[in-house]
C-alpha positions as CSV (number, residue, x, y, z in Angstrom):
1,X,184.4,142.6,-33.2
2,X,186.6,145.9,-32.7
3,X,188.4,147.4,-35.3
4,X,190.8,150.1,-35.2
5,X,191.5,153.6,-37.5
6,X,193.3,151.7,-39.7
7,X,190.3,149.7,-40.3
8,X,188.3,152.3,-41.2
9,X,191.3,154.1,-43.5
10,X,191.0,150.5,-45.4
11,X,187.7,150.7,-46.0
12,X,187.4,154.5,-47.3
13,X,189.8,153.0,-50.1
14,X,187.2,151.4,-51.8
15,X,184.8,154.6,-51.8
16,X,184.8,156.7,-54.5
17,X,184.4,160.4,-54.4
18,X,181.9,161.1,-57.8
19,X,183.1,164.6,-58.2
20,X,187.0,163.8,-58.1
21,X,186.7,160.4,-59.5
22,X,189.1,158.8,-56.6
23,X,189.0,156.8,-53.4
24,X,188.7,159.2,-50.4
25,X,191.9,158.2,-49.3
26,X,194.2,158.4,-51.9
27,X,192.4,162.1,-52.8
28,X,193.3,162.9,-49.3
29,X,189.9,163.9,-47.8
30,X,190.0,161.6,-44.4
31,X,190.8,163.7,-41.4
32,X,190.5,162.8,-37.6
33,X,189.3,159.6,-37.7
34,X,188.3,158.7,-33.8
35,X,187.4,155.6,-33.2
36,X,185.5,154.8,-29.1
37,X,184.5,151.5,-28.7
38,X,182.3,150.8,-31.9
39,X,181.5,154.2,-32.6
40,X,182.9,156.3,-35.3
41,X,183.8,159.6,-36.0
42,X,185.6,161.4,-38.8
43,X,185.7,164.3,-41.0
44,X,185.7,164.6,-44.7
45,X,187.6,167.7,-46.1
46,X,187.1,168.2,-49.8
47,X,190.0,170.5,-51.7
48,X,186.9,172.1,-53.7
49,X,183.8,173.6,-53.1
50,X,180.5,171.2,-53.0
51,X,177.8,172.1,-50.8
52,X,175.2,171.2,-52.1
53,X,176.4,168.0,-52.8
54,X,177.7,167.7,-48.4
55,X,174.7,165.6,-47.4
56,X,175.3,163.2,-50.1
57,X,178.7,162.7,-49.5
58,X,178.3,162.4,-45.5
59,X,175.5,159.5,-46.5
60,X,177.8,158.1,-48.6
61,X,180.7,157.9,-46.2
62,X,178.3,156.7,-43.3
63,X,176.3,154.2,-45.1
64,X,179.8,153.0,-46.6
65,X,181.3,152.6,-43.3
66,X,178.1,150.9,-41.7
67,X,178.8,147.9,-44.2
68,X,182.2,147.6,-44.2
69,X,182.6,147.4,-40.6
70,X,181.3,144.3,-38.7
71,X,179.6,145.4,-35.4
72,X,180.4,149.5,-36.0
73,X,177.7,151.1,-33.8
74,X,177.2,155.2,-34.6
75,X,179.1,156.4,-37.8
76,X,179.5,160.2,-37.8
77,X,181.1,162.2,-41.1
78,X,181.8,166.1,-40.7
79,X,181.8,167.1,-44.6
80,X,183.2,170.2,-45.5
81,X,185.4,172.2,-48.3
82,X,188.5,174.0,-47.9
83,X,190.0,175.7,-51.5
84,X,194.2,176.0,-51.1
85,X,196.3,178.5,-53.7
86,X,197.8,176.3,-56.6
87,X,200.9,176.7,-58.6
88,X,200.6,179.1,-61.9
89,X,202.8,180.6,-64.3
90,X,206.7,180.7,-63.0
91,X,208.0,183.3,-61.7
92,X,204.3,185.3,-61.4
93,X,203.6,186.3,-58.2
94,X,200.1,185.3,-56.8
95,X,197.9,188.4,-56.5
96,X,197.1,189.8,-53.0
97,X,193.7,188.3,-51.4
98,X,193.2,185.8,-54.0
99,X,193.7,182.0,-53.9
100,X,193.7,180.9,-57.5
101,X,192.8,182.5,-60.9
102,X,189.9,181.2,-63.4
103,X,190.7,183.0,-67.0
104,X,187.5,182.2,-68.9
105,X,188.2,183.1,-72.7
106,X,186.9,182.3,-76.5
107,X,188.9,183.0,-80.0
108,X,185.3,184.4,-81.1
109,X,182.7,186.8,-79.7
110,X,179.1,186.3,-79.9
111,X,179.7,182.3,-78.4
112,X,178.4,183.4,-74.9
113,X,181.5,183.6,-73.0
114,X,180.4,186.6,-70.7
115,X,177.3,184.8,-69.3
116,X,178.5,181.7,-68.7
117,X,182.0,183.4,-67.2
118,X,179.6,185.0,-64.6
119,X,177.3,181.8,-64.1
120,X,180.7,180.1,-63.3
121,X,181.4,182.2,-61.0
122,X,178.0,182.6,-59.3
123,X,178.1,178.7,-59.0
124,X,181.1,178.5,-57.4
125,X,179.6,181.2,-54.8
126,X,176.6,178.8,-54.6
127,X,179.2,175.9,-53.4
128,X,180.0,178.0,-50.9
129,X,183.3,179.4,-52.1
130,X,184.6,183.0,-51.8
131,X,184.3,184.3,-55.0
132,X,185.3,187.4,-57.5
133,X,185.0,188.4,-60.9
134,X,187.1,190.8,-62.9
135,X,185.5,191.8,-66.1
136,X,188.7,192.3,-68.4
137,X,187.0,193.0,-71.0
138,X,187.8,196.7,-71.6
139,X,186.3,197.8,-74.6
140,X,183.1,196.1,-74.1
141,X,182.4,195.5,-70.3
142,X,179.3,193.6,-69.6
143,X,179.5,192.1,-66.0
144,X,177.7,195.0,-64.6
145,X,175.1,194.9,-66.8
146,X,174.7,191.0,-66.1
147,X,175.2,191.3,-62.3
148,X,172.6,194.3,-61.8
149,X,175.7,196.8,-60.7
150,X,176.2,200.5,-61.3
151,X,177.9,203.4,-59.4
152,X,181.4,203.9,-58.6
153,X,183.7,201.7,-56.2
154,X,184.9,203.6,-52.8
155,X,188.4,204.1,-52.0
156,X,190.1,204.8,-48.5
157,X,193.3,205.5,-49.5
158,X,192.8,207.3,-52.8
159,X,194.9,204.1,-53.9
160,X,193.2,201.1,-53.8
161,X,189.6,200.3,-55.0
162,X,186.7,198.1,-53.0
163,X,184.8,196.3,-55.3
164,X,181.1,196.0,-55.6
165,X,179.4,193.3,-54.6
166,X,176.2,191.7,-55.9
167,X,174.8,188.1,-55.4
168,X,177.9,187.2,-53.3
169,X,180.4,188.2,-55.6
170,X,183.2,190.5,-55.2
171,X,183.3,192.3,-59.0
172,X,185.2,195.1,-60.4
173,X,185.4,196.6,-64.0
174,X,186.1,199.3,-66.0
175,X,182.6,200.0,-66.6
176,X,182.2,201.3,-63.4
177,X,184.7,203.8,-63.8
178,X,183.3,205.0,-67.1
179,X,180.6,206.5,-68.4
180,X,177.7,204.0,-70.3
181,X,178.1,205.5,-73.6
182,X,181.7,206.4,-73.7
183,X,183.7,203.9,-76.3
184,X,187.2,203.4,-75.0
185,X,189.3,204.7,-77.7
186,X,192.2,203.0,-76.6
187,X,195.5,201.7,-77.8
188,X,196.8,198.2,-76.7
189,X,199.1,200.1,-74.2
190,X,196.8,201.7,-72.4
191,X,194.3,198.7,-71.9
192,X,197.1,196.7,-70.8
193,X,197.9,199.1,-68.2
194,X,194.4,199.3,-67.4
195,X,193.8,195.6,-67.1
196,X,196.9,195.6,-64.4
197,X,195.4,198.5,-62.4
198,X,192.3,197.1,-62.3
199,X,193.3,193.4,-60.7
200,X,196.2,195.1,-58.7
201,X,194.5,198.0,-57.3
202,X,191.1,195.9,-56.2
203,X,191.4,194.9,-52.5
204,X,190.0,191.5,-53.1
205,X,188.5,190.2,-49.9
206,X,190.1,186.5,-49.5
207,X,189.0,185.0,-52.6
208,X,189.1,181.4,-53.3
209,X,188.6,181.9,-56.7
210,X,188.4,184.9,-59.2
211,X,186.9,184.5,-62.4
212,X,188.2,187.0,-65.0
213,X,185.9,187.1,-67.8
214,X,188.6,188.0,-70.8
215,X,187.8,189.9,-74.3
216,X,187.2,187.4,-77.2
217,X,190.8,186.8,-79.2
218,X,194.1,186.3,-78.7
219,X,195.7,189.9,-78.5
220,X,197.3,192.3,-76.1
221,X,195.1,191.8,-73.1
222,X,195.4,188.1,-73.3
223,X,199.4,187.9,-74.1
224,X,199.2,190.4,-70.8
225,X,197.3,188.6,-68.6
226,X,199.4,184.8,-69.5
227,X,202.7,186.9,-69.0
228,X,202.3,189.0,-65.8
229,X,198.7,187.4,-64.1
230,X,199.1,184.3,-61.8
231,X,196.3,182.1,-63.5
232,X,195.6,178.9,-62.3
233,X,193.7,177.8,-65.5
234,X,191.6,178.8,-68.4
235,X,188.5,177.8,-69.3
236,X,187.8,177.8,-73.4
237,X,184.2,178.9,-74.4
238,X,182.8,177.7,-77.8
239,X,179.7,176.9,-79.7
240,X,179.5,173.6,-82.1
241,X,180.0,175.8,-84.8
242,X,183.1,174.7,-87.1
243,X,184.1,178.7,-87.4
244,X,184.0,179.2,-83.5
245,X,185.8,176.0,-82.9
246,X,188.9,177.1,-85.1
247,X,189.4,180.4,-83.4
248,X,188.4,178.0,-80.0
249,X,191.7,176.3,-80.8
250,X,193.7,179.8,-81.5
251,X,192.9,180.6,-77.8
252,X,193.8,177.0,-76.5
253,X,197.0,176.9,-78.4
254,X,198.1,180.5,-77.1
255,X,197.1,179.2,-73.7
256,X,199.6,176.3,-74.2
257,X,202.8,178.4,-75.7
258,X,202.4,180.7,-72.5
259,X,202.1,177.7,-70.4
260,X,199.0,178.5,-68.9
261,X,196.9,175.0,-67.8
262,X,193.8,174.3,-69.8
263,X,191.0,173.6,-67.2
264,X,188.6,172.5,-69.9
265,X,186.4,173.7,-72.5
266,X,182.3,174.7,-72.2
267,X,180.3,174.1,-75.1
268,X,177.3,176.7,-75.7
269,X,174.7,176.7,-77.8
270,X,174.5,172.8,-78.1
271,X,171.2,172.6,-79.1
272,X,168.4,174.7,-79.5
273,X,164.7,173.2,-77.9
274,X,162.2,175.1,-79.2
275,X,159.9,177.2,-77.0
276,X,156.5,176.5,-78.6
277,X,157.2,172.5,-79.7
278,X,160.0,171.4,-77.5
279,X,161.7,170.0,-80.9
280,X,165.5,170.1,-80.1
281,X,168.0,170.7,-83.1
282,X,171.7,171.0,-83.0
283,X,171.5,174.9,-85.8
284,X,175.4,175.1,-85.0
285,X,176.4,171.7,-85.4
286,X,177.0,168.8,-83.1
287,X,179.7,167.0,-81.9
288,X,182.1,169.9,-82.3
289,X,183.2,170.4,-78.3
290,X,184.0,166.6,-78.1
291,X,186.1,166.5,-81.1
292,X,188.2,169.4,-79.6
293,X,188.6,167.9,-76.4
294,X,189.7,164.7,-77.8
295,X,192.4,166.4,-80.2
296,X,193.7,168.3,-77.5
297,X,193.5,166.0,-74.6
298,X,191.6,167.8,-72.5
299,X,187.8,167.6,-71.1
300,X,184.9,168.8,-72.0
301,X,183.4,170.1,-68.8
302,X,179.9,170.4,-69.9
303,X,177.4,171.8,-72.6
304,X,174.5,174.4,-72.2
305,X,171.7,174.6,-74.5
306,X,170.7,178.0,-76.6
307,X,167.8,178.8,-74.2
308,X,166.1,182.2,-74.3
309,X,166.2,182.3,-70.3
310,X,169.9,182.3,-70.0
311,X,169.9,185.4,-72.2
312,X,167.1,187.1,-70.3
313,X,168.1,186.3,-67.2
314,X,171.7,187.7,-67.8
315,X,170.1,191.1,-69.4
316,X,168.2,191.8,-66.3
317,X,171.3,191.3,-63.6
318,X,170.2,188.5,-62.2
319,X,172.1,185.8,-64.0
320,X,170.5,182.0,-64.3
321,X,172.3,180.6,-61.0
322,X,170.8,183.2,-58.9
323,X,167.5,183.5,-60.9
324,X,166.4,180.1,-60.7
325,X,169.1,178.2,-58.6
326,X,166.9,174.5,-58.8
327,X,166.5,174.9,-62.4
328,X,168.4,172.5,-65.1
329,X,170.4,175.2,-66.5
330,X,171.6,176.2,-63.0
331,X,172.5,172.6,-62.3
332,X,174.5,172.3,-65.4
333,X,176.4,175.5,-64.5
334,X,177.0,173.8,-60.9
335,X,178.2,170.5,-62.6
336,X,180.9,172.8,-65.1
337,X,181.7,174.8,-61.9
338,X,182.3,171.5,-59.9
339,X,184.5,169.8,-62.5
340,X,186.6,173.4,-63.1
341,X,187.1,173.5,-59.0
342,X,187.8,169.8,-58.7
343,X,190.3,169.9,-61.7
344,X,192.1,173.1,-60.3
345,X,192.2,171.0,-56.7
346,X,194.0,168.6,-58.2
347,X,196.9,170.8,-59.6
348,X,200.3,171.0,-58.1
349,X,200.0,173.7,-54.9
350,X,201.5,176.9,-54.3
351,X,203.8,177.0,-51.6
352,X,205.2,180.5,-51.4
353,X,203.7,181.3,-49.1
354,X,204.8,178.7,-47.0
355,X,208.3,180.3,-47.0
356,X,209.5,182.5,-44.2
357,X,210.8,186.3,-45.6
358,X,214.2,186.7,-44.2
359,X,214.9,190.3,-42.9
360,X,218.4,192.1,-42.2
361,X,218.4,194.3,-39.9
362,X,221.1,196.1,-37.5
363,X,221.1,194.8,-34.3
């Protein structure tokens, strides 16, 4: 029995993608479809980054395929990822060498929004995307504390700065322009101005995503970065507690007045499982993430446990995801980084770039 392209477009509506929660078709993944004589070919391109999930999916396609097409001989799926820039605030202009902005934030400190802003980004690296983080955290920088970094960045041109680079990620903050010790004594002015410099004068090296990790609260530097930074979404940090959850919904609120997408929300700190016993217990509450996500309508991309390791790990610069990349807390982190990419994929895109730049000239 022959069948044609169309025959095999038909039956990749029935597939679901599990990350994106659609039919390949619809999600429009299904490239080059070649069909000779009962053979197959055809690639898969996924508007997020997944690989370590590519062999499942090709599988998945090809096994798909196999049964839904009477006498198909040798199915062959390409899978791969390609990250596009997507609309943000209006009338913000997308920064130079950078796709699409992550702003991970909290109302509180202390709810673990530094470590899992840099295990974010460190699974999106492990997806195999291109991947920065700016720590905007002024007055308390701790990105290269957690990412094992230290020195000063180089500049060329005595105008722009090249970041560091540890564990595959592109990172820059004001701690390595400042001395350990030295408390930055600064009015909101000046850490605005800072927080500008520091994302405008970085030449980020074509990054599919950066991941700013933002100072808890809803002041200067946040009002700054939702008026004058392209961000593409924010990610809310919390813990179960009812105390961090009300300042948890300060941030997502602001977020909202300054029209700035809500990606999702992490809960931390879930439970606690005892090191000796293995007894787990919810100490900050339970339930607490869900009931924000449902009041706000928006998802609750996933929950990490209060594990000594995560703490450890982040102390001695080598994060969890990089530390132990097979572990359960790394594959969480891969999950939340899956969901944040696969939600930001399916935003409206950017197209300015898209637009030819008209020139006058004498002629």
């Amino acid at each position: 029995m022959s069948f044609s392209d169309i025959d095999v477009q038909n039956a990749l509506k029935n597939l679901i993608d599990p990350n994106t929660r659609k039919d390949f078709v619809s999600g429009k993944s299904v490239k080059n479809i070649k069909v000779n004589g009962s053979d197959v070919t055809l690639d898969i391109l996924l508007g997020y980054p997944a690989r370590s999930v590519w062999g499942e999916i090709k599988a998945q396609v090809e096994n798909h395929l196999k049964s839904a097409l009477s006498g198909v001989g040798k199915v062959e799926a390409n899978v791969s990822s390609k990250v596009v820039p997507h609309a943000v605030q209006r009338g913000v202009k997308l920064v130079d060498g950078v796709k699409n902005i992550i702003a991970v934030a909290s109302g509180k400190g202390g709810v673990g929004k530094s470590t899992t802003a840099v295990n974010l980004a460190l699974a999106l690296a492990a997806e195999g995307a291109r991947v920065g983080m700016l720590d905007a955290d002024i007055y308390g920088p701790s990105q290269p504390t957690m990412l094992g970094l230290s020195g000063n960045p180089d500049s060329e041109d005595g105008k722009t700065m090249k970041p560091l680079i540890n564990h595959g990620l592109q990172v820059m903050s004001i701690g390595f322009l400042i001395d350990a010790d030295t408390p930055m004594i600064w009015r909101g002015p000046m850490v605005t101005q800072a927080l500008d410099q520091l994302l405008h004068q970085t030449k980020w090296d074509n990054l599919d995503y950066l991941v700013i990790d933002l100072p808890p609260g809803t002041g200067d530097i946040q009002l700054t970065l939702a008026q004058k930074v392209p961000v593409t979404g924010a990610v809310i940090v919390t813990t179960p507690q009812d105390i961090a959850l009300m300042d948890a919904r300060k941030g997502l609120k602001m977020f909202e007045k300054v029209d700035v997408k809500i990606i999702g929300i992490v809960e931390n700190m879930s439970t606690h499982i005892c090191s000796n016993c293995g007894h787990e217990e919810h100490i900050f509450g339970a339930g607490g993430g869900e009931k924000m996500c449902a009041d706000y309508n928006t998802e609750l991309l996933g929950s990490l446990p209060l594990d000594i390791r995560i703490r450890e790990q982040a102390d001695s610069g080598a994060p969890t995801v990089v530390a132990d990349p097979d572990g359960n807390l790394s594959k969480v982190y891969k999950q939340i980084a899956r969901r944040v990419a696969v939600k930001i994929a399916d935003m409206a895109q950017d197209h300015s770039a898209a637009f030819p730049k008209i020139v006058v000239q004498n002629t």
